[in-house]
C-alpha positions in Angstrom: 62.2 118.8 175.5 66.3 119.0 175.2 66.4 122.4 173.5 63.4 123.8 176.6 65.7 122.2 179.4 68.8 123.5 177.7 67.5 127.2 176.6 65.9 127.6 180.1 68.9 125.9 182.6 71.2 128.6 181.2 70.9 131.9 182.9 69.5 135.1 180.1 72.8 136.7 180.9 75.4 134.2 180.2 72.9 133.7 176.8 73.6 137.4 176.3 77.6 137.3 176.7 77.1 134.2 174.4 75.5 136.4 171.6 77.7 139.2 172.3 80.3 137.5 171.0 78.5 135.7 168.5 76.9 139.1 166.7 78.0 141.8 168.6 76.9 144.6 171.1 73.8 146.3 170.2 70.0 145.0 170.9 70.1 141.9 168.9 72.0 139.5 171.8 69.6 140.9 174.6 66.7 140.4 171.9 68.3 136.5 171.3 69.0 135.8 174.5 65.6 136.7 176.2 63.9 135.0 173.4 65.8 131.5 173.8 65.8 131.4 177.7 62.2 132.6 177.7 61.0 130.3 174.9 62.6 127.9 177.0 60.9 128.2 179.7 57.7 128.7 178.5 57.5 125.4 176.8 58.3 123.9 179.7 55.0 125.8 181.3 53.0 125.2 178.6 53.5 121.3 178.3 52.7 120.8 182.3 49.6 123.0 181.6 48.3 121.2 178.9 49.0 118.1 181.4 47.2 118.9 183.9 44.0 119.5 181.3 41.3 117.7 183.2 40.2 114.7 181.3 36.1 114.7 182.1 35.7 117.6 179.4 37.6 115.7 176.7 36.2 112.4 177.5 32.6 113.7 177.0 33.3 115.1 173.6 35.2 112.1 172.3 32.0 109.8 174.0 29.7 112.2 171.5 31.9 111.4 168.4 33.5 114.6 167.9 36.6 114.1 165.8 40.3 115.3 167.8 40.2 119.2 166.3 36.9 119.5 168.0 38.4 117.9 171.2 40.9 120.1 170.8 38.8 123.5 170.9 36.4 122.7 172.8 38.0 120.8 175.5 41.4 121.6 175.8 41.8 124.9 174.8 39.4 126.6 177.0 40.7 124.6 179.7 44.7 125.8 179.0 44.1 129.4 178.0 43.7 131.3 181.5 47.2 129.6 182.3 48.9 130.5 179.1 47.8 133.5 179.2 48.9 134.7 182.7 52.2 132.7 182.0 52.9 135.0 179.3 52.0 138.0 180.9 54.3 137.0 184.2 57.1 136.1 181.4 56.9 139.3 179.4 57.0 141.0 182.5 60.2 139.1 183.8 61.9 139.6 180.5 61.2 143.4 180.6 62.9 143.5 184.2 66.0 141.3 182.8 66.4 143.5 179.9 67.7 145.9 182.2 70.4 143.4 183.5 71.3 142.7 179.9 72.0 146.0 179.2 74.9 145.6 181.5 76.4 142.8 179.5 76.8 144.9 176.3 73.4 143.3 175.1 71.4 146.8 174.2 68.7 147.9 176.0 68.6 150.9 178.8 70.8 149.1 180.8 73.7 150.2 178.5 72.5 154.1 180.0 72.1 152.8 183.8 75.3 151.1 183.0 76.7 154.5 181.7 75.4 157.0 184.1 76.3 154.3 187.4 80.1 154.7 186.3 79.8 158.1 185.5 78.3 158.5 189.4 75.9 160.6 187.6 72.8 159.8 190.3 69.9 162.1 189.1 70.3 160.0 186.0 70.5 156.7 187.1 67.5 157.5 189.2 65.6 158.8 186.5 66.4 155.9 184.6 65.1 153.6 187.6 61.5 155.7 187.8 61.3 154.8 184.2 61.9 151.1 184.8 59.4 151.5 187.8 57.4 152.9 185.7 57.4 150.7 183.4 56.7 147.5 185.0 54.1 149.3 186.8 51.8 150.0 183.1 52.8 146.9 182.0 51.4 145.1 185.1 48.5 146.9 184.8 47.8 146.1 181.8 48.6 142.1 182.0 45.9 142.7 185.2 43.5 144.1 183.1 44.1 141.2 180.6 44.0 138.6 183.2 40.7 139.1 184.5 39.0 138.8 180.9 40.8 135.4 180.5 39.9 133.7 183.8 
């Protein structure tokens, strides 16, 4: 629980700067700092979703003698999945909005272009950059959509 409250209280960019100066600039600290803040968080999500697993399913199994692994699959698990799931999804498609941020920081990514082209006032780029992004999201939310829907 300390290293989920710590890796997710601290904002993904001061975790980039932190790994900028750590390893350098490139992708790695925008890789690093996504993945702590975001593992972060997510154990922090998963935890209160299994708590919230509703206790009839699991008491029936255990009251016909089936042994915790069995509890586990059966009761728990398809109970826990739709959330995971769509928690994942919503989180890979927060960290694929921040990467763009991070990019800013020196931590790799296409926000080193945007970055570029802004200060360069160079605006058919930046906004061709930005319909990527768009773009982007957009596919990626269709697809956690479509993925979604066969989980819940």
């Amino acid at each position: 629980r300390f290293f989920a409250n710590l890796s997710r209280s601290i904002n993904e960019v001061i975790w980039a700067l932190l790994f900028v100066s750590a390893v350098g600039l490139g992708p790695m600290p925008g890789i690093l700092a996504l993945g702590v803040h975001t593992s972060g968080v997510l154990i922090k999500l998963f935890s209160e979703g299994i708590e919230t697993a509703q206790q009839e399913p699991i008491d029936a199994l255990i009251a016909t003698g089936a042994g915790f692994i069995k509890v586990i699959c059966y009761a728990v698990i398809p109970q826990i999945t739709p959330f995971f799931v769509s928690m994942t999804l919503y989180r890979l498609e927060s960290d694929v909005r921040s990467a763009t941020i991070l990019g800013f920081t020196g931590a790799g990514g296409i926000g080193i272009y945007l970055f570029d082209k802004l200060r360069s006032y160079e605006n058919h780029d930046v906004t061709t950059i930005l319909i990527i992004i768009v773009i982007t999201v957009a596919i990626i939310d269709r697809i956690s959509a479509a993925i979604r829907t066969r989980y819940t």
